[in-house]
PDB file of N, CA, C and O in Angstrom:
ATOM      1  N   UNK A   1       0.835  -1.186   0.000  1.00  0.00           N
ATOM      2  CA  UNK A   1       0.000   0.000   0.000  1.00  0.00           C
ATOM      3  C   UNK A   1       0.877   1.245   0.000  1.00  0.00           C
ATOM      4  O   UNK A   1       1.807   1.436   0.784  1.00  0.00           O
ATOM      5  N   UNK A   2       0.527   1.976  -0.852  1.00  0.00           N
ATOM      6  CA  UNK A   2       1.085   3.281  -1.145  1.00  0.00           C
ATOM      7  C   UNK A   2       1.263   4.359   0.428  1.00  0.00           C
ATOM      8  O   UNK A   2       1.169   5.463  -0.109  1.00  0.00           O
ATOM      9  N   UNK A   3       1.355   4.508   1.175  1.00  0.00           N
ATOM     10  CA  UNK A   3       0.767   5.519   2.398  1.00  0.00           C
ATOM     11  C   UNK A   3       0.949   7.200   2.013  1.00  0.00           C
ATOM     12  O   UNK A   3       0.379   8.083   2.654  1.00  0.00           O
ATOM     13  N   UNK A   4       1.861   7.457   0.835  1.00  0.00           N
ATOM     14  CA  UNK A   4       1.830   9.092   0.605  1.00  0.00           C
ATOM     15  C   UNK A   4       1.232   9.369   0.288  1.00  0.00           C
ATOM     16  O   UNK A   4       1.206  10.599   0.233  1.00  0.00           O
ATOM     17  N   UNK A   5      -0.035   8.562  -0.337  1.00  0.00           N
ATOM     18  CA  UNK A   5      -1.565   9.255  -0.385  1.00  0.00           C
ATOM     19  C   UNK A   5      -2.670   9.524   0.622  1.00  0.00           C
ATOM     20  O   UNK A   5      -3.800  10.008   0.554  1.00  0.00           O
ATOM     21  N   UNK A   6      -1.866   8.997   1.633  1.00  0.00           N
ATOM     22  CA  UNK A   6      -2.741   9.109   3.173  1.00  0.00           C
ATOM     23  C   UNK A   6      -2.174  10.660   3.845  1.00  0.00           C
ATOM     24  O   UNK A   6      -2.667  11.258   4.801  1.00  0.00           O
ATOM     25  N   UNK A   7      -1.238  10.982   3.184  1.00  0.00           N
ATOM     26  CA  UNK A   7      -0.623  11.959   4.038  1.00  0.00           C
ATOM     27  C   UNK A   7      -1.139  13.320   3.137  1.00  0.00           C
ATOM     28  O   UNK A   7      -1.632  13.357   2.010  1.00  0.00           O
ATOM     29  N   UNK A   8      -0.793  14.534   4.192  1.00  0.00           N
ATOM     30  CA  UNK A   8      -1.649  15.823   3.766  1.00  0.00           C
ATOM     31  C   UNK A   8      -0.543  16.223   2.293  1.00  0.00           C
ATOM     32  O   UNK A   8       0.680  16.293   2.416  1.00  0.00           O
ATOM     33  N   UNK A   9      -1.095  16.394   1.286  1.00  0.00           N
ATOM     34  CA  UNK A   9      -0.036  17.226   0.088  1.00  0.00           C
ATOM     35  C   UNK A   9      -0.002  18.747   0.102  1.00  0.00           C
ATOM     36  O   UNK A   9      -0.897  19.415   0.620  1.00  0.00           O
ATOM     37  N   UNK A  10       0.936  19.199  -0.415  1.00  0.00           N
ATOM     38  CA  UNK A  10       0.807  20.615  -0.908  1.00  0.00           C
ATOM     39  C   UNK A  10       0.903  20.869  -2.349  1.00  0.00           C
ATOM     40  O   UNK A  10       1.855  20.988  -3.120  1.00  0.00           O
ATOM     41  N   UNK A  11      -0.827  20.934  -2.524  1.00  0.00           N
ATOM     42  CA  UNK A  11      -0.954  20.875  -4.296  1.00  0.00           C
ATOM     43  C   UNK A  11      -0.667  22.195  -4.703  1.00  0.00           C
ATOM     44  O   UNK A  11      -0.662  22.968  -3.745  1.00  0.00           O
ATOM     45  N   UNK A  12      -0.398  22.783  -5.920  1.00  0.00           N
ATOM     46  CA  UNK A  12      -0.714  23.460  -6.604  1.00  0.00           C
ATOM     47  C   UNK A  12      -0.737  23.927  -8.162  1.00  0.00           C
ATOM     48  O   UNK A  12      -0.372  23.112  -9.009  1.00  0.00           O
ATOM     49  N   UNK A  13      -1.062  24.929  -8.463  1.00  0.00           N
ATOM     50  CA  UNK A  13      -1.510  24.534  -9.829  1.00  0.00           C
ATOM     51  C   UNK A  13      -0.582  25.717 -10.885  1.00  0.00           C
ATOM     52  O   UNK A  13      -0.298  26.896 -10.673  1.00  0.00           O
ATOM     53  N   UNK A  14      -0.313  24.909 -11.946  1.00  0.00           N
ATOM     54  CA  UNK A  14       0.732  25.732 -12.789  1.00  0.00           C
ATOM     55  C   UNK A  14       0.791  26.978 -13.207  1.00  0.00           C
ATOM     56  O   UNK A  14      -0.300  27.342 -13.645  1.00  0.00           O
ATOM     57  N   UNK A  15       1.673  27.843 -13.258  1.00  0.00           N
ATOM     58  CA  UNK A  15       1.544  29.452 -13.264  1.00  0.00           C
ATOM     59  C   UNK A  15       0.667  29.772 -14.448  1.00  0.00           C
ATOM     60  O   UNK A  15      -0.267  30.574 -14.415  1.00  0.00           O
ATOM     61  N   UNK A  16       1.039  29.096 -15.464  1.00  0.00           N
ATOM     62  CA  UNK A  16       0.165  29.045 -16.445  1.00  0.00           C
ATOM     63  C   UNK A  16      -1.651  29.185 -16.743  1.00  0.00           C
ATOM     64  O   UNK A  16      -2.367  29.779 -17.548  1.00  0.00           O
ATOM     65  N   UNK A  17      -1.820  28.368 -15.709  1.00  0.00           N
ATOM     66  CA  UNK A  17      -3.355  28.658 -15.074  1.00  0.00           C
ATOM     67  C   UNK A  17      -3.739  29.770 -14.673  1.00  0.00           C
ATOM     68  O   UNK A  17      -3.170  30.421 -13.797  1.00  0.00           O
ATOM     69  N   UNK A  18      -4.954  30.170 -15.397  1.00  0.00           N
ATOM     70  CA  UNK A  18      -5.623  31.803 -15.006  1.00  0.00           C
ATOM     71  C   UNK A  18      -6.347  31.281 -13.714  1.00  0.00           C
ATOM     72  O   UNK A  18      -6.527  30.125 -13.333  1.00  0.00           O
ATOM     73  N   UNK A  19      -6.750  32.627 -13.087  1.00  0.00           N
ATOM     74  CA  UNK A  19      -8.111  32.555 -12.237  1.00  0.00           C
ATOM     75  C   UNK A  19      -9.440  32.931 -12.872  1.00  0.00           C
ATOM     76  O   UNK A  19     -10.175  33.846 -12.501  1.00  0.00           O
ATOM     77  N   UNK A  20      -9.700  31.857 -14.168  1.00  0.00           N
ATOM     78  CA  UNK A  20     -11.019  32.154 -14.414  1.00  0.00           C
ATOM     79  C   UNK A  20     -11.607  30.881 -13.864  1.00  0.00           C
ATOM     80  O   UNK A  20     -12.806  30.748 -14.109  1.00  0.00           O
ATOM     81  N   UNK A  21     -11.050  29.941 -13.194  1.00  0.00           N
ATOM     82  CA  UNK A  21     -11.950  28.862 -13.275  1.00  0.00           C
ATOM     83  C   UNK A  21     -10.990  27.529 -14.301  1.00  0.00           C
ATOM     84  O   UNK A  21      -9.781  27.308 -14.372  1.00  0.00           O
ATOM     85  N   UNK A  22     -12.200  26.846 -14.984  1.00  0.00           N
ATOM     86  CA  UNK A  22     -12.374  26.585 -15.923  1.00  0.00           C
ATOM     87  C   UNK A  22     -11.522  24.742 -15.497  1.00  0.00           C
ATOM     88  O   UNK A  22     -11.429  24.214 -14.388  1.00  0.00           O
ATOM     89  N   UNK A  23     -11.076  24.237 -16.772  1.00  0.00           N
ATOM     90  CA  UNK A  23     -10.341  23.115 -16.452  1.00  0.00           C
ATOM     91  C   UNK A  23      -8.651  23.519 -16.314  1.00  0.00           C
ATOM     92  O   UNK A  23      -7.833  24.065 -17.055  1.00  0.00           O
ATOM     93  N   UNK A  24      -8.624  22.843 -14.743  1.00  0.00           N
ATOM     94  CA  UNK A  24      -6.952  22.483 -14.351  1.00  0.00           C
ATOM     95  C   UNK A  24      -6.340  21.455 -13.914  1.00  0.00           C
ATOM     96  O   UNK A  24      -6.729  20.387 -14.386  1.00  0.00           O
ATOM     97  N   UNK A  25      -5.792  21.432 -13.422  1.00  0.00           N
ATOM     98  CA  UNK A  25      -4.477  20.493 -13.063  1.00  0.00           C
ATOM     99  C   UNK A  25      -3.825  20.432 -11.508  1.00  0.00           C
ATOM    100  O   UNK A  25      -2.623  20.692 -11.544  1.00  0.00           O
ATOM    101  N   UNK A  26      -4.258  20.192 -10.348  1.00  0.00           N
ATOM    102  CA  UNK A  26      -3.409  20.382  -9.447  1.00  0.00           C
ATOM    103  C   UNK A  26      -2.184  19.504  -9.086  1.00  0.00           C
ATOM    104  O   UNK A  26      -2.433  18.349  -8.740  1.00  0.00           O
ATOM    105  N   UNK A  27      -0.827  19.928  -9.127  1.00  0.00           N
ATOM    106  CA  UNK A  27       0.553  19.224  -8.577  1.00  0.00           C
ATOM    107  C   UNK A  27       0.876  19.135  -6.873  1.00  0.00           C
ATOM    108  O   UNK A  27       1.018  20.037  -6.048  1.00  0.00           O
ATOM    109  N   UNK A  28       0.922  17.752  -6.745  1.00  0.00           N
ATOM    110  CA  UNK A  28       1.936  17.974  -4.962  1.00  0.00           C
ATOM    111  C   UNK A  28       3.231  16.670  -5.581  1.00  0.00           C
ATOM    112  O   UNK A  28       3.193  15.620  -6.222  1.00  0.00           O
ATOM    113  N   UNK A  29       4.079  17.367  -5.048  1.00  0.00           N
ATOM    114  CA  UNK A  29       5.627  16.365  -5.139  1.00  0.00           C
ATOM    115  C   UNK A  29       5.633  15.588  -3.588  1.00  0.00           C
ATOM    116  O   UNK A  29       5.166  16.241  -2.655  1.00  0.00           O
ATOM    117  N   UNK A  30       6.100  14.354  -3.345  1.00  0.00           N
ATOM    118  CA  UNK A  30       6.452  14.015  -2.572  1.00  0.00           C
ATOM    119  C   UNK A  30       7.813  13.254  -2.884  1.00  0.00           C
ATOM    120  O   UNK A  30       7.880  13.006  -4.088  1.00  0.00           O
ATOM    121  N   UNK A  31       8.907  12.813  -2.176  1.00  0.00           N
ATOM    122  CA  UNK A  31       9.754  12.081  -2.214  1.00  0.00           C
ATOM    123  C   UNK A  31      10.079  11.330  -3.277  1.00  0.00           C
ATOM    124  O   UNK A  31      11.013  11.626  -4.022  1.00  0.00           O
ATOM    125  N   UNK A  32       9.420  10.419  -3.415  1.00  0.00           N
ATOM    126  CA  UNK A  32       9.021   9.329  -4.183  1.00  0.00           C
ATOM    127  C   UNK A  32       8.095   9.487  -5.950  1.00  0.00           C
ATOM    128  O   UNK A  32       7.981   8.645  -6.840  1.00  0.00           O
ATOM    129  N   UNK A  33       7.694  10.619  -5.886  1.00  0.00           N
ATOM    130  CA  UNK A  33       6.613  10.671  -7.035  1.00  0.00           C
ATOM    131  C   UNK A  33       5.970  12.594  -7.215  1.00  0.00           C
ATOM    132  O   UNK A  33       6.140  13.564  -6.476  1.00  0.00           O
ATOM    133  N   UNK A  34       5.372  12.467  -8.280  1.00  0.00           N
ATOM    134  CA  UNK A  34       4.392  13.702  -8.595  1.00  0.00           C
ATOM    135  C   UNK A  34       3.160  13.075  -8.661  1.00  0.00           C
ATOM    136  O   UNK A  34       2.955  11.969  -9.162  1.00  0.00           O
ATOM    137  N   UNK A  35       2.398  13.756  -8.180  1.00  0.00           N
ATOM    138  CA  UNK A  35       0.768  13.697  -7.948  1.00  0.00           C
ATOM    139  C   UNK A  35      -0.379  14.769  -8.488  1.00  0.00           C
ATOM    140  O   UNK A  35      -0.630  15.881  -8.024  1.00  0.00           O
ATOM    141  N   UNK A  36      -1.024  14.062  -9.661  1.00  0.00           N
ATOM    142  CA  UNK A  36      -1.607  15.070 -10.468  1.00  0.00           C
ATOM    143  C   UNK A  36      -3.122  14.818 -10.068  1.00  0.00           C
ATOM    144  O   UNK A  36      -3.395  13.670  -9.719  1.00  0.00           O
ATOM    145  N   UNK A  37      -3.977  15.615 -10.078  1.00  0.00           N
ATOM    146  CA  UNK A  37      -5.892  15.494  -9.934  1.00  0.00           C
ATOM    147  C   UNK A  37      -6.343  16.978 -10.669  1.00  0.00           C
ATOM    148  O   UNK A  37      -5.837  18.018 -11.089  1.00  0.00           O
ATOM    149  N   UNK A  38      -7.402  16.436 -10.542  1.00  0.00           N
ATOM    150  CA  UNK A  38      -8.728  17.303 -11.411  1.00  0.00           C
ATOM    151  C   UNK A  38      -8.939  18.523 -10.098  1.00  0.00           C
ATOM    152  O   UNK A  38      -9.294  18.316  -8.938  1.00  0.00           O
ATOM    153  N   UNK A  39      -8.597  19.768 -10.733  1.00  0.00           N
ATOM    154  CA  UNK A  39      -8.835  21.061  -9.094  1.00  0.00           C
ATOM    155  C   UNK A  39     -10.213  20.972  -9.175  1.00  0.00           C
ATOM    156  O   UNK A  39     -10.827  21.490  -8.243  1.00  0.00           O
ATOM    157  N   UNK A  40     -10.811  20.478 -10.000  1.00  0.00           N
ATOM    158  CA  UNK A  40     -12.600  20.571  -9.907  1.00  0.00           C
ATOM    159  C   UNK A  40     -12.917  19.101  -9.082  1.00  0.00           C
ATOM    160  O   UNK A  40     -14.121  18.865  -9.176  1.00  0.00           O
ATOM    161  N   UNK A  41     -12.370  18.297  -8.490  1.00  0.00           N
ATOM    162  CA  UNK A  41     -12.477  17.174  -7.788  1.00  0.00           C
ATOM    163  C   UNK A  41     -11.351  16.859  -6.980  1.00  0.00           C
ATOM    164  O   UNK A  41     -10.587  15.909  -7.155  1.00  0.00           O
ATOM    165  N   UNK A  42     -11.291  17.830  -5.966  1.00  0.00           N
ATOM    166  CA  UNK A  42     -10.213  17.538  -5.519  1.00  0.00           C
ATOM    167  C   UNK A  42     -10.260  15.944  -4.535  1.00  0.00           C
ATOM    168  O   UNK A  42      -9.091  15.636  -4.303  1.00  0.00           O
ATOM    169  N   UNK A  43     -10.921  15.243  -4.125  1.00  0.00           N
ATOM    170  CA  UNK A  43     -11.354  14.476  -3.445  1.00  0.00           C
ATOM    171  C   UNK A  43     -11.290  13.260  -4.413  1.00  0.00           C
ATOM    172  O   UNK A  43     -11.130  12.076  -4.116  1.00  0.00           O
ATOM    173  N   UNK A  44     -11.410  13.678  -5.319  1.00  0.00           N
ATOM    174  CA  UNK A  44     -11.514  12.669  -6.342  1.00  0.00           C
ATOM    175  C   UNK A  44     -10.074  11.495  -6.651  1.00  0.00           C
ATOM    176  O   UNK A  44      -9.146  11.240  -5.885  1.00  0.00           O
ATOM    177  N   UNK A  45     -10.358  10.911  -8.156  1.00  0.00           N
ATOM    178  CA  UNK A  45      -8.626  10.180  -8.309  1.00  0.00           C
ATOM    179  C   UNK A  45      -7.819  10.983  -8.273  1.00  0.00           C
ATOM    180  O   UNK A  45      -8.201  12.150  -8.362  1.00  0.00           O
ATOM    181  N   UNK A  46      -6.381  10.708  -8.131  1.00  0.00           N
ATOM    182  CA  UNK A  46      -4.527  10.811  -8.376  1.00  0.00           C
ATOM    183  C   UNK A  46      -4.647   9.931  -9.731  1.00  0.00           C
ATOM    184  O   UNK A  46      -5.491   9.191 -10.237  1.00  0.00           O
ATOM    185  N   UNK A  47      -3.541  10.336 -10.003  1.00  0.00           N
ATOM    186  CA  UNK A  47      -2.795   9.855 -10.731  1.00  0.00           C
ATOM    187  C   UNK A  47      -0.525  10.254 -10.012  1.00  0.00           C
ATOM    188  O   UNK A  47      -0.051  11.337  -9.670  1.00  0.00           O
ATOM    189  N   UNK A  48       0.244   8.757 -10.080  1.00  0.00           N
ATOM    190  CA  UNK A  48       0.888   9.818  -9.536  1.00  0.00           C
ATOM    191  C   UNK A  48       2.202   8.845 -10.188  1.00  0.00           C
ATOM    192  O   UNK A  48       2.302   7.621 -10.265  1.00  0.00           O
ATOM    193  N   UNK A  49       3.126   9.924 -10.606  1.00  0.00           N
ATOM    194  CA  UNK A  49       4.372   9.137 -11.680  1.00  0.00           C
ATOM    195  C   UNK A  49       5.283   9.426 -10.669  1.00  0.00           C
ATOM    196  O   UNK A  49       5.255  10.305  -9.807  1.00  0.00           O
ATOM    197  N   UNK A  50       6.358   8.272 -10.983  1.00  0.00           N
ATOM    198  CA  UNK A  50       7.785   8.474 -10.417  1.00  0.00           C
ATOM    199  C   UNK A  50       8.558   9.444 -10.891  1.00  0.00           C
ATOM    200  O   UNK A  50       8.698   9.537 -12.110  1.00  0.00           O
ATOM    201  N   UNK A  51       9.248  10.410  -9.956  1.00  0.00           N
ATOM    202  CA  UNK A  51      10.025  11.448 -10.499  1.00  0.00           C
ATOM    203  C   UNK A  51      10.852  11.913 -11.960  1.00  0.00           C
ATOM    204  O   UNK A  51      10.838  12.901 -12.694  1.00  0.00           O
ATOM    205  N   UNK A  52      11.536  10.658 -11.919  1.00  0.00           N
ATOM    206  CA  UNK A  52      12.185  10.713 -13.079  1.00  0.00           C
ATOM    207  C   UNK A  52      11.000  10.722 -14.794  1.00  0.00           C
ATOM    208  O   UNK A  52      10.970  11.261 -15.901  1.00  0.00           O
ATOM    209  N   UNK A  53      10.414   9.983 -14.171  1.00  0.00           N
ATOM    210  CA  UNK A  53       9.199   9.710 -15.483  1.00  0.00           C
ATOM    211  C   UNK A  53       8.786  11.416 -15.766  1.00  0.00           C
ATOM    212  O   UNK A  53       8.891  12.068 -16.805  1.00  0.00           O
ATOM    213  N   UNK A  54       8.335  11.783 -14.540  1.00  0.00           N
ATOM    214  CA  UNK A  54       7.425  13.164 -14.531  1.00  0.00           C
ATOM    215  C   UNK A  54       8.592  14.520 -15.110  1.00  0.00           C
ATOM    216  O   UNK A  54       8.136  15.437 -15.793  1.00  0.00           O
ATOM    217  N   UNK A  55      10.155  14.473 -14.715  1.00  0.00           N
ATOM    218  CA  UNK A  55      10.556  15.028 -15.358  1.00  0.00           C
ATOM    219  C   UNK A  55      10.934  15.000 -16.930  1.00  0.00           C
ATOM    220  O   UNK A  55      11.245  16.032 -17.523  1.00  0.00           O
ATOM    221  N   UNK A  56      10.877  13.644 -17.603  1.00  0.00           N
ATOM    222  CA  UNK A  56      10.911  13.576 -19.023  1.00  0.00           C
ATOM    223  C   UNK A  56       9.658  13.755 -19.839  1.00  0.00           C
ATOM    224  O   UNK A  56       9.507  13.781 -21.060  1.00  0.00           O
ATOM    225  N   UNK A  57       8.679  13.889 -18.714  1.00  0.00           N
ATOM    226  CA  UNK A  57       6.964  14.329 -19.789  1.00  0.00           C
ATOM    227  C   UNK A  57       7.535  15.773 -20.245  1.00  0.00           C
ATOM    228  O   UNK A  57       7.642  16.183 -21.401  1.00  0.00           O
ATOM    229  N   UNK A  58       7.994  16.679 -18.615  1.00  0.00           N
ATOM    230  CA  UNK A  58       7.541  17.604 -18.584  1.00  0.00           C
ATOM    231  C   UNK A  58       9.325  18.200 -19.672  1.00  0.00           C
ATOM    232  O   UNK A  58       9.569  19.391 -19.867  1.00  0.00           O
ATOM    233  N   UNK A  59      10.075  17.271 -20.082  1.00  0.00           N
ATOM    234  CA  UNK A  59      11.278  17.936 -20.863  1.00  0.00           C
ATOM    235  C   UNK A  59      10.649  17.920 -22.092  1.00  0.00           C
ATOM    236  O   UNK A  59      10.970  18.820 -22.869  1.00  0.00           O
ATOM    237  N   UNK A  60       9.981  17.261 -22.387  1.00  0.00           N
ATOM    238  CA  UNK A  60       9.383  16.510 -23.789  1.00  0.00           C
ATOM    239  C   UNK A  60       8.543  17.464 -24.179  1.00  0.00           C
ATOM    240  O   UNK A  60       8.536  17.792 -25.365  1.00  0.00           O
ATOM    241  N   UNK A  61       7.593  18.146 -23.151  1.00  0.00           N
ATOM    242  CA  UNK A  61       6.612  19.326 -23.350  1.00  0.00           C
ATOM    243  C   UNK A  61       7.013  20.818 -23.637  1.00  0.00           C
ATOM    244  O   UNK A  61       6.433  21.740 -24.210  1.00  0.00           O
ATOM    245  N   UNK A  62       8.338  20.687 -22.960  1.00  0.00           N
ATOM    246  CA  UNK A  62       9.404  21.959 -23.144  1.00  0.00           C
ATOM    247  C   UNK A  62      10.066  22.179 -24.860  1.00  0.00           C
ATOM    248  O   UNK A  62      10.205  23.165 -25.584  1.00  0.00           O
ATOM    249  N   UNK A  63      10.421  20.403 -25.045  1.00  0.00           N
ATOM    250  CA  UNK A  63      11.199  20.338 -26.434  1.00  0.00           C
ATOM    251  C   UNK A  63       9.880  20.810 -27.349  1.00  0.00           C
ATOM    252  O   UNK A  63      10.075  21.682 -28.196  1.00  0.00           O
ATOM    253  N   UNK A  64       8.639  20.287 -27.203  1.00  0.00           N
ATOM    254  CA  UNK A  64       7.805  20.140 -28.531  1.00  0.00           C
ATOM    255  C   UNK A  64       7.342  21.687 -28.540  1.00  0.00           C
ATOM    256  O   UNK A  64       7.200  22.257 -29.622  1.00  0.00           O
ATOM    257  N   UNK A  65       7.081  22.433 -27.185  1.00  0.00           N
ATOM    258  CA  UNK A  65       7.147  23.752 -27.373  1.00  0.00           C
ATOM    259  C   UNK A  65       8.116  24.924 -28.439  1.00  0.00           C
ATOM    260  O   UNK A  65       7.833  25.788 -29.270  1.00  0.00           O
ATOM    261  N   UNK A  66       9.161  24.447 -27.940  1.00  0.00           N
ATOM    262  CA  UNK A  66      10.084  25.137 -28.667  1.00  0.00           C
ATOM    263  C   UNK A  66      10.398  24.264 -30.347  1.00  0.00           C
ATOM    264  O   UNK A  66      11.445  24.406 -30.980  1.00  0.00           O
ATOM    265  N   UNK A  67       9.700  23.748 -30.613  1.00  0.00           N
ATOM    266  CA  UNK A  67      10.054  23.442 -32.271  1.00  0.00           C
ATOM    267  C   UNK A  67       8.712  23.681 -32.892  1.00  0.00           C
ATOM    268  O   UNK A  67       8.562  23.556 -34.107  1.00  0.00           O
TER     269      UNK A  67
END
């Protein structure tokens, strides 16, 4: 059993995100992993990748940006 999902996170959501609302994304890092959910459900599922994984989405999103 996982237990860092039992424990309190500190989510938050990418600078990128306005304050109109609308659909987002909330992030909490722990040790072990990144932890992504719906800010419109916060109660709801995780989803949550191992570090290394979560930094090659987020290099991959950087590369396809810039080409």
């Amino acid at each position: 059993m996982n237990t860092e999902q039992h424990t309190q996170l500190d989510w938050f959501k990418s600078s990128y995100s306005g304050d109109e609302g609308g659909e987002c994304v909330e992030m909490a890092t722990t040790p072990t992993a990144v932890r992504v959910r719906d800010s419109k459900k916060r109660g709801g599922p995780q989803l949550a990748f191992a570090q290394g994984t979560w930094a090659g989405f987020v290099s991959g999103l950087a590369w396809s940006r810039s080409n």
